[in-house]
LOLUMFI-912217 format. One line per 5 residues: their letters; for each residue x, y, z of C-alpha. Coordinates in nm, 2 decimals. Example, Ala and Ser with C-alpha at 12.3 -4.5 7.8 and 13.67 -1.06 7.14 Angstrom:
% LOLUMFI-912217
as = 1.23:-0.45:0.78; 1.37:-0.11:0.71;
% end
This chain:
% LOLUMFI-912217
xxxxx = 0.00:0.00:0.00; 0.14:0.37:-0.06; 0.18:0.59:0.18; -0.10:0.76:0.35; -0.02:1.08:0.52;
xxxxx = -0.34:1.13:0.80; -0.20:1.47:0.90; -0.34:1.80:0.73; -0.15:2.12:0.91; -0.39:2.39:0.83;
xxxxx = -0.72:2.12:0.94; -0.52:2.01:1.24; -0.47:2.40:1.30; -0.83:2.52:1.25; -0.96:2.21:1.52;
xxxxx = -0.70:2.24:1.75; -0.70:2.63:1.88; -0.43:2.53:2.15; -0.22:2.41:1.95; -0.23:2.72:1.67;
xxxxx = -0.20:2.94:2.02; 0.16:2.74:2.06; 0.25:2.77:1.70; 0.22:3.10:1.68; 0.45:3.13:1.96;
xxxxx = 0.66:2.97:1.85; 0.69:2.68:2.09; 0.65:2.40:1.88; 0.56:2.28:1.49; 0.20:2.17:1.42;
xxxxx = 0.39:1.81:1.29; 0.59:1.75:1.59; 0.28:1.83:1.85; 0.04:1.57:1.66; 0.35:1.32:1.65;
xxxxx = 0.44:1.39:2.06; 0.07:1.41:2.18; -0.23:1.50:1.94; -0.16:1.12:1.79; -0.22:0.93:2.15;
xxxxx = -0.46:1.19:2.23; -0.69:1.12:2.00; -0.69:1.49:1.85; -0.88:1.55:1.44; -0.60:1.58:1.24;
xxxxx = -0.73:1.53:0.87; -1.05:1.54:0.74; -1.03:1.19:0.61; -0.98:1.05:0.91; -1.19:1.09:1.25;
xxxxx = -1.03:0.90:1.58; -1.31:0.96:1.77; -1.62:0.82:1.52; -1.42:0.56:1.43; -1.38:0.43:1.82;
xxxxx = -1.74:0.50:1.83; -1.80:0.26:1.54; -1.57:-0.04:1.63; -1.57:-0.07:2.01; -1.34:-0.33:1.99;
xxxxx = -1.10:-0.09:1.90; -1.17:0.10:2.15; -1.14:-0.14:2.44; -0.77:-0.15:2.30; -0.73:0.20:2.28;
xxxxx = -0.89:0.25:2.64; -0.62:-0.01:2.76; -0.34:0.16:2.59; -0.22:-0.06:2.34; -0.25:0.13:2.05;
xxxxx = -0.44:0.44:1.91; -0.71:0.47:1.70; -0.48:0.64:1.45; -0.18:0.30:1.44; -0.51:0.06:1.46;
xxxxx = -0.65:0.20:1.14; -0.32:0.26:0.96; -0.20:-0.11:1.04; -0.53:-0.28:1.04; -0.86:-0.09:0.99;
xxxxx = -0.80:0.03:0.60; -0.68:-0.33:0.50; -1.00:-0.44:0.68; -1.23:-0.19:0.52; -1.36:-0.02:0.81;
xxxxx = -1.49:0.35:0.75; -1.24:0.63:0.85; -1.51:0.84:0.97; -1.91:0.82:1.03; -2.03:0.95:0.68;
xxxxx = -1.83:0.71:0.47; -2.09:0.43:0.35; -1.87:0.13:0.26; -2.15:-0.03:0.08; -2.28:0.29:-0.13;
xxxxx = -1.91:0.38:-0.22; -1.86:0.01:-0.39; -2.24:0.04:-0.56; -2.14:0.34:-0.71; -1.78:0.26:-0.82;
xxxxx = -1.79:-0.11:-0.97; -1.43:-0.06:-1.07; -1.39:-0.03:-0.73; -1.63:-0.31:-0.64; -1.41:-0.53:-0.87;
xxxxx = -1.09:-0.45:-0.76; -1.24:-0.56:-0.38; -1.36:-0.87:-0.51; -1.01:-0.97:-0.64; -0.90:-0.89:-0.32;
xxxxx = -0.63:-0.58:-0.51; -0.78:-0.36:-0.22; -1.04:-0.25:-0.01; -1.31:0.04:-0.03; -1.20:0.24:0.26;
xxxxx = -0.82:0.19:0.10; -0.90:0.31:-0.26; -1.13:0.59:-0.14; -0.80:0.72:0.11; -0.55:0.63:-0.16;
xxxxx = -0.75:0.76:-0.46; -1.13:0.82:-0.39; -1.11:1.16:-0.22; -0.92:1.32:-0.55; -1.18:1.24:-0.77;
xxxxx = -1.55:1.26:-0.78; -1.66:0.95:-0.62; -1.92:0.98:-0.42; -1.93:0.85:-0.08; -2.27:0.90:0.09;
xxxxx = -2.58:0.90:-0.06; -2.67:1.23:0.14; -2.39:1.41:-0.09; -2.35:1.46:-0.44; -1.98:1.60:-0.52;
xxxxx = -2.02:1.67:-0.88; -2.35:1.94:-0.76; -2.09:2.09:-0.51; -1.86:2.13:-0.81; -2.17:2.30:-1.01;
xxxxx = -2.25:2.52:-0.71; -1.88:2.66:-0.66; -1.69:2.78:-0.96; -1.39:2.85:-0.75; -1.34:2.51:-0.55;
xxxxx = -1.43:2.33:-0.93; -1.09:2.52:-1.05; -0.90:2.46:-0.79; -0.97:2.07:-0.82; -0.97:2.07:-1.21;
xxxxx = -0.60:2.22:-1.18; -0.46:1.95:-0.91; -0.48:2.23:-0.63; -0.72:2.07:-0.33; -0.86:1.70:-0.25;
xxxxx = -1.18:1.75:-0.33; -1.31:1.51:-0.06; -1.04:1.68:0.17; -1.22:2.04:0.08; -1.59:1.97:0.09;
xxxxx = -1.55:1.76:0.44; -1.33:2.12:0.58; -1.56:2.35:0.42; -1.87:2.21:0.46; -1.90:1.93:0.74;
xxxxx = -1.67:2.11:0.96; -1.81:2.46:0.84; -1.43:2.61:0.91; -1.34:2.98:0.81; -1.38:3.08:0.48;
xxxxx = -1.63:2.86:0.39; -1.89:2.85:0.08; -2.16:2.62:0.16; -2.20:2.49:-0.18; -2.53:2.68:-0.19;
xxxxx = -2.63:2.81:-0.54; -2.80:3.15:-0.50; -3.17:3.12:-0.50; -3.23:3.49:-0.58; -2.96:3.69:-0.76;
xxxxx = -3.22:3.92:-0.89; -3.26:3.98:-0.50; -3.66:3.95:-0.57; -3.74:3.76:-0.27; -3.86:3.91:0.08;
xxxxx = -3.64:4.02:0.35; -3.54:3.76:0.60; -3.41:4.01:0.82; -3.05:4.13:0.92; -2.96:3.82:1.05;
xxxxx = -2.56:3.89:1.02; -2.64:4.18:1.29; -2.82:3.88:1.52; -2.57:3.71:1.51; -2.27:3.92:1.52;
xxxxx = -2.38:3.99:1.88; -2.32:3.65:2.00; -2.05:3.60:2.24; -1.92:3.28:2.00; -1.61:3.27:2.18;
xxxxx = -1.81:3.20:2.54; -2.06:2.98:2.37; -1.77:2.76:2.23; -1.60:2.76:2.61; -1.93:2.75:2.82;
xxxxx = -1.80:2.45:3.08; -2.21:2.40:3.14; -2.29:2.36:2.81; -2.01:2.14:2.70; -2.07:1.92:2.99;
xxxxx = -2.43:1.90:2.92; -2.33:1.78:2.57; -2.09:1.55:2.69; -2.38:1.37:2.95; -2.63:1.36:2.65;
xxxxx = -2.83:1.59:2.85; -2.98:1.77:2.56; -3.23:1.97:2.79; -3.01:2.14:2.99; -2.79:2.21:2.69;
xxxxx = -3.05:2.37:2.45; -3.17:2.57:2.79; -2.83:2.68:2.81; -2.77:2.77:2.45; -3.08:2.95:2.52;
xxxxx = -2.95:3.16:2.81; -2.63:3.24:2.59; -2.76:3.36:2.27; -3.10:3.58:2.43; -3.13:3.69:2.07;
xxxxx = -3.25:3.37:1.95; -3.63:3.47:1.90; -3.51:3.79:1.71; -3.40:3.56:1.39; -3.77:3.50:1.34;
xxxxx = -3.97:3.81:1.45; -3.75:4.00:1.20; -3.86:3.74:0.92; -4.17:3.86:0.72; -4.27:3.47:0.72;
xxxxx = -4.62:3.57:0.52; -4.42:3.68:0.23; -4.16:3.47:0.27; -4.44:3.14:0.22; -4.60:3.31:-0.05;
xxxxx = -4.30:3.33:-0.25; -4.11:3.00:-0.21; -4.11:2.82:-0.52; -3.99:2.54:-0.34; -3.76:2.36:-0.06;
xxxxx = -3.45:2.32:-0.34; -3.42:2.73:-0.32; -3.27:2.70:0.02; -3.08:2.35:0.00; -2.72:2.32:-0.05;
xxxxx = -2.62:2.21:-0.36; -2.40:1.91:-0.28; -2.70:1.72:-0.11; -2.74:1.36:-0.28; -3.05:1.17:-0.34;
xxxxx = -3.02:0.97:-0.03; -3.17:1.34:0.10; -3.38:1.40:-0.16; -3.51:1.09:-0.12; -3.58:1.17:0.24;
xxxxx = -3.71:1.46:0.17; -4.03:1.29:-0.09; -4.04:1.00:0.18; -4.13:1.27:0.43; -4.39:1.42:0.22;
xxxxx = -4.58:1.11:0.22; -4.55:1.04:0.54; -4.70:1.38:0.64; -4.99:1.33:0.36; -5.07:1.01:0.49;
xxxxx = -5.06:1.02:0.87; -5.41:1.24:0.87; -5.25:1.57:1.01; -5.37:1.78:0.73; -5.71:1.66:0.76;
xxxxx = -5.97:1.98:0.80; -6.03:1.85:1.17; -5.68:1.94:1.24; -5.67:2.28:1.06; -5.74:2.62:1.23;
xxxxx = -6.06:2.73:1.08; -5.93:3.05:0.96; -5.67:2.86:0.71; -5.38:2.98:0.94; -5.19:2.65:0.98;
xxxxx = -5.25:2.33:1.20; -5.44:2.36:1.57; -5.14:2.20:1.74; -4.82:2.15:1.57; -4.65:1.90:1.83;
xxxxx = -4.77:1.59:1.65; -4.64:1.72:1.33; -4.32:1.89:1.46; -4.29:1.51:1.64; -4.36:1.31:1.30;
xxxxx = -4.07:1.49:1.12; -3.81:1.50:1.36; -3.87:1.08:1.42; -3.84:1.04:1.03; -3.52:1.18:1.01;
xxxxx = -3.37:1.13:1.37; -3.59:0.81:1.52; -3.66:1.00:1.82; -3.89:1.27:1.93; -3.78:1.60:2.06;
xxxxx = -4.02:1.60:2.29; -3.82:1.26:2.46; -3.49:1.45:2.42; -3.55:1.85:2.50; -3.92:1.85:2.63;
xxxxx = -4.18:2.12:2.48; -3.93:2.36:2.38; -4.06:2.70:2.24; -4.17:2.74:1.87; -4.06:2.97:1.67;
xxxxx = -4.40:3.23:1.64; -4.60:3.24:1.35; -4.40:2.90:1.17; -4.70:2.66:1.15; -5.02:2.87:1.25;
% end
């Protein structure tokens, strides 16, 4: 197998604010501090490669790792990629050979596996990986990052992961402009909302971080709450009315690089909604304004995508006003 270098400086840089602090001190190299410590510690240090979903998907590794025998980064070098185990959540295995049957082939002959030839090979071309993202459309939606790949410049995998998954500085979302003409209604000034959050304290909030680390997603979303108070001001400056009345549709406002898989989803949904009842005239304000009680249907989507209420994991949280009636 060639070489594979899991160490990007400017990713391991931009997740790992410590150890920028250091390097712009002077104290160290970003190399040297992922070889001494962010290695054994576990730290993101390419975005083809995640230590800690890839523990979270093979606890056997983990046990190992836990005991101190190896780390998730010398288990996967030495023995997860020859054994085809994903290098991070969103790689499908199985969608990335059912898309690539030179790939598929090459597996069967035993000449490699998935997870190797999408590492090796994969992540400079446009191969796609999950059916929830479509490359080539991200290509479409951004002129600048299709340039930059067409001249050798960027992994393209490597870029969409950092710019979109990880939503780093500098990003474009691969969103395609729904309204150059500028024709649709106001949304509001929502840059002004949110340039008066305290980011910087959200990011180090010790409450809310442990909340998120105990799965308590109550006491987390009361406490994202409590640090952005300017929440509700993101939809009373919306005109929603004209906003409604002039959506042609949900693929205005989707990123560009989403896949079938989501589309998918997305027409799965529909027909869920149309044929649970909800919109049945018994369930409808009288006026025409929107449902009597959204819960069911705010409950019905959220299960279809997540598998769980929100209800079960945040209790009756606040609505935004004027959203479903």
């Amino acid at each position: 197998m060639a070489t594979l270098d899991l160490f990007n400086e400017s990713f391991y840089l931009a997740m790992n604010p410590d150890v920028r602090a250091a390097v712009e001190r002077g104290d160290i190299d970003a190399r040297s501090h992922f070889n001494q410590w962010g290695r054994a510690e576990g730290r993101v240090a390419s975005p083809l490669f995640n230590p800690v979903e890839y523990l979270d998907q093979n606890p056997d590794v983990k046990a190992a790792v836990d005991e101190g025998l190896l780390t998730a980064y010398d288990h996967f070098q030495t023995y997860g990629i020859k054994e085809g185990r994903a290098p991070f959540e969103g790689f499908d295995v199985g969608y990335y050979l059912d898309q690539n049957p030179d790939v598929a082939t090459a597996v069967d002959e035993g000449r490699t596996t998935a997870t190797e030839h999408f590492l090796l090979f994969g992540s400079n071309e446009i191969r796609n990986f999950n059916p929830e993202i479509d490359l080539q459309a991200y290509l479409d939606a951004n002129a600048d990052v299709a340039a930059a790949f067409a001249a050798g410049q960027i992994s393209l995998v490597q870029h969409f992961i950092q710019d979109v998954i990880f939503n780093l500085p500098d990003i474009d979302w691969g969103v395609v402009d729904p309204d150059p003409s500028g024709e649709l209604p106001d949304w509001g000034d929502f840059s002004d909302i949110f340039g008066q959050v305290d980011w910087a304290a959200v990011e180090q909030d010790a409450a809310l971080a442990q909340a998120y680390a105990d799965g308590n997603w109550a006491l987390a979303y009361q406490r994202l709450i409590e640090l952005i108070p300017n929440w509700n001001s993101i939809f009373e400056t919306a005109d929603w009315d004209s906003i409604w009345s002039n959506l042609d549709g949900l693929d205005q406002f989707l990123p560009g690089w989403l896949g079938s898989g989501f589309m998918q989803q997305l027409v799965d949904l529909q027909n869920t909604i149309l044929q649970s009842g909800l919109l049945d005239p018994a369930n409808l304000n009288p006026d025409g304004s929107g449902l009597l009680d959204p819960s069911d249907l705010v409950d019905l989507i959220w299960n279809e995508f997540y598998g769980v209420s929100p209800y079960d994991l945040i209790g009756n949280m606040p609505m935004p006003p004027d959203l479903m009636g």
